[in-house]
Phi, psi and omega in degrees: 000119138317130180226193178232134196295147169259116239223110152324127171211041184178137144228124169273076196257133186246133202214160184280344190228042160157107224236110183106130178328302148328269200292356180271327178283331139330286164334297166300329182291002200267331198097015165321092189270142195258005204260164261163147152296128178281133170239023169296328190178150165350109170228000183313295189307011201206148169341292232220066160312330166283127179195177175253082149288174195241080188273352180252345192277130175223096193309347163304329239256350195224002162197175192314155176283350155311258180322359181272301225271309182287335192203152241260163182309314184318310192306296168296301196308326184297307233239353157269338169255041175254308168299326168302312164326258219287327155342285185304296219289326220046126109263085058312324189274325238261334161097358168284143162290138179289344188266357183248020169245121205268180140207166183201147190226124152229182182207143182265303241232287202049190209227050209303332199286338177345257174293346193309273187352309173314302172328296174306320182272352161304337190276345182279312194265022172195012206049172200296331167272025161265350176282107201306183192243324182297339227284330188270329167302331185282336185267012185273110178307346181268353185302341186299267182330287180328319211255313183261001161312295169333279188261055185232319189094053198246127185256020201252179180317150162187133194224158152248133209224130164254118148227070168041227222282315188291017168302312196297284178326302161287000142304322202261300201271011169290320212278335191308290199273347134336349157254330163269010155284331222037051179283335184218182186241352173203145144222185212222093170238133166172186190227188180163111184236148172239093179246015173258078148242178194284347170299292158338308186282322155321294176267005146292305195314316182285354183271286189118028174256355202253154179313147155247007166292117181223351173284310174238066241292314208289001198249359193272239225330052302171083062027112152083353191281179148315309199272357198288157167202058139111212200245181159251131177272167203177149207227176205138169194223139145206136187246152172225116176280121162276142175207161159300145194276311203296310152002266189342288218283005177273307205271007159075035167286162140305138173243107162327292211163148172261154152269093260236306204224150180252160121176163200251130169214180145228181175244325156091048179220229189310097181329313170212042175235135182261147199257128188301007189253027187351051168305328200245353141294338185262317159298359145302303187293349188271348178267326180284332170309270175339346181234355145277349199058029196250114197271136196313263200346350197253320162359091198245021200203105164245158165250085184285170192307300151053076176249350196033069156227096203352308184294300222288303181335302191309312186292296177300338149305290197313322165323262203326293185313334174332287226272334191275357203012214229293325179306326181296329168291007179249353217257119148275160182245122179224135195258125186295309211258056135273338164259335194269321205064212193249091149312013208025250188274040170253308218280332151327341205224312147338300222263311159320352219235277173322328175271334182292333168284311167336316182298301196282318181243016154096025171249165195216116190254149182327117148301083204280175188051029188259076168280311195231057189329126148317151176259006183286307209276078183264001179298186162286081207276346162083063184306129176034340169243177177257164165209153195303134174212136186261158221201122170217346141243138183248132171257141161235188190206159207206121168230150203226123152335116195084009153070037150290073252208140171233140174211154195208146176244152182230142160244160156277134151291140194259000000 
């Protein structure tokens, strides 16, 4: 089937180590890490001391004090990085009908633990009608999406998608393809997870997967070395607008990256040991190849998945070598949440937002903390500094809990 391609031309990104497209691509290219002592609640007691916050993010600053009040952190970052998103795009100017603009937000995690204690002691001291009326709407994962439906004023398709890590990804090709069918003529796509409450931190801790660095927070995160010992959580949002290109280049938008190819696998084994041969990652990436019409050899960029976890590293070397063969040792590979953390269904999109500037300005930004390469992970992981590359296709990649995997290729637009 022909479609007429679909193009990025606005991104909002909110990161622990640079809130706006700009100060976040800056950041990465220096090899800037955002990760920090948590300083939200109580953590002496627990392992793993460290995370990635938006310590600078002040949800007054971009909606009512009503919607501050009323609804959950997930809520302001989606709906503070939709403005930035379409702010960067102009699509206010752009001349769309709202029924003809779609949008969608997802999240895996969101931020249910927020208010609850609030919930409760209202419910002690006065019964279930003490109890605010926004509270169940607030614990609703589509609530992200309403609120920036709301306040962009979008009157289109609209969905919301939880698949863990592969959200951010499968959100961008929910939004993809709603313009080439042509159900909408733009959207408004992106994910935003808050996963620092104590509930969070609790049952990472008891999985045994989160960092114990904690004397060096910017160092703990450590994608594909010998040393790693496990992630950091980090909370953040990025949104992004899509439009049709011909659309795009009649009203004189910047055009970003197109968005070229999608796909998807699953593996259909373990809830939560991922199998290290990245056989059904590698039928993801192989499906976006294919629906991009992109041949392994044209790859000149990957943004990997880069969670700094031994089995996941593993899977995505092997992943890459399936499908790039000989090619994957030529491609660099760079991971953002060595500086950033695990953001969950945020770091797909995280990780498009570094490959679509990677694109535009011809650098392939840094792995940091890559001191000691494991020797299963032997590619070009692109160590601690960024570097000049000229870049015309990029792959990214997204791998998930329950062995769910996404991967979406980007071109540069001349």
């Amino acid at each position: 089937m022909q479609w007429e391609p679909v193009v990025i031309t606005g991104i909002g990104a909110m990161a622990c180590n640079g809130m706006g497209r700009e100060a976040f691509w800056d950041a990465i290219k220096a090899g800037r890490s955002g990760i920090g002592r948590v300083e939200r609640f109580d953590v002496s007691a627990l392992p793993c001391q460290i995370a990635g916050e938006l310590r600078d993010f002040r949800p007054e600053d971009f909606m009512k004090k009503s919607i501050v009040k009323h609804w959950h952190r997930h809520v302001h970052q989606a709906v503070a990085a939709s403005r930035l998103a379409v702010q960067d795009a102009e699509l206010p100017t752009a001349g769309y009908r709202p029924e003809r603009i779609a949008v969608a937000v997802g999240t895996s995690v969101g931020n249910p633990d927020e208010a609850w204690e609030g919930y409760v002691e209202a419910y002690k001291s006065g019964g279930f009608k003490k109890v605010s009326k926004f509270a169940s709407s607030a614990f609703s994962g589509h609530s992200a999406t309403v609120h920036v439906g709301i306040d962009i004023g979008i009157q289109g398709p609209a969905i919301t998608i939880a698949s863990g890590c592969a959200t951010g990804l499968d959100v961008l090709a929910w939004g993809c393809n709603q313009i080439r069918m042509g159900r909408a003529d733009a959207a408004v796509v992106g994910a935003t997870e808050s996963p620092i409450f104590l509930a969070s931190f609790v049952t990472a801790c008891s999985l045994g997967i989160l960092s114990k660095r904690n004397d060096e927070p910017e160092k703990a995160m450590r994608p594909f070395d010998r040393h790693r010992d496990g992630i950091v959580l980090s909370e953040g949002a990025c949104m992004m607008v899509l439009e049709r290109a011909d659309y795009a280049r009649a009203r004189g938008a910047r055009i970003l990256a197109e968005v070229s190819g999608n796909g998807s696998a699953s593996e259909g084994g373990n809830p939560l040991i991922l199998e290290k041969e990245g056989t059904a990652l590698a039928r993801a990436i192989q499906a976006s190849l294919s629906e991009a019409g992109t041949l392994p050899q044209d790859i000149d960029h990957i943004q990997a998945h880069g969670v700094s976890l031994e089995t996941y590293d593993r899977c995505e070397t092997n992943a890459f070598k399936r499908v790039l063969g000989a090619h994957a040792y030529r491609a660099p590979v760079s991971a953002v949440k060595s500086m950033i953390g695990q953001s969950y269904a945020a770091g797909g999109l995280f990780g498009v937002t570094a490959a679509t500037m990677a694109l535009h300005e011809g650098v392939v930004p840094p792995t940091i903390n890559l001191d000691d390469p494991d020797p299963e992970c032997d590619l070009d992981f692109v160590p601690k500094q960024a570097r000049k590359n000229d870049i015309h296709a990029a792959l990214v990649v997204a791998v998930s809990f329950g062995g769910t995997h996404s991967a979406t290729v980007l071109k540069r637009v001349a």
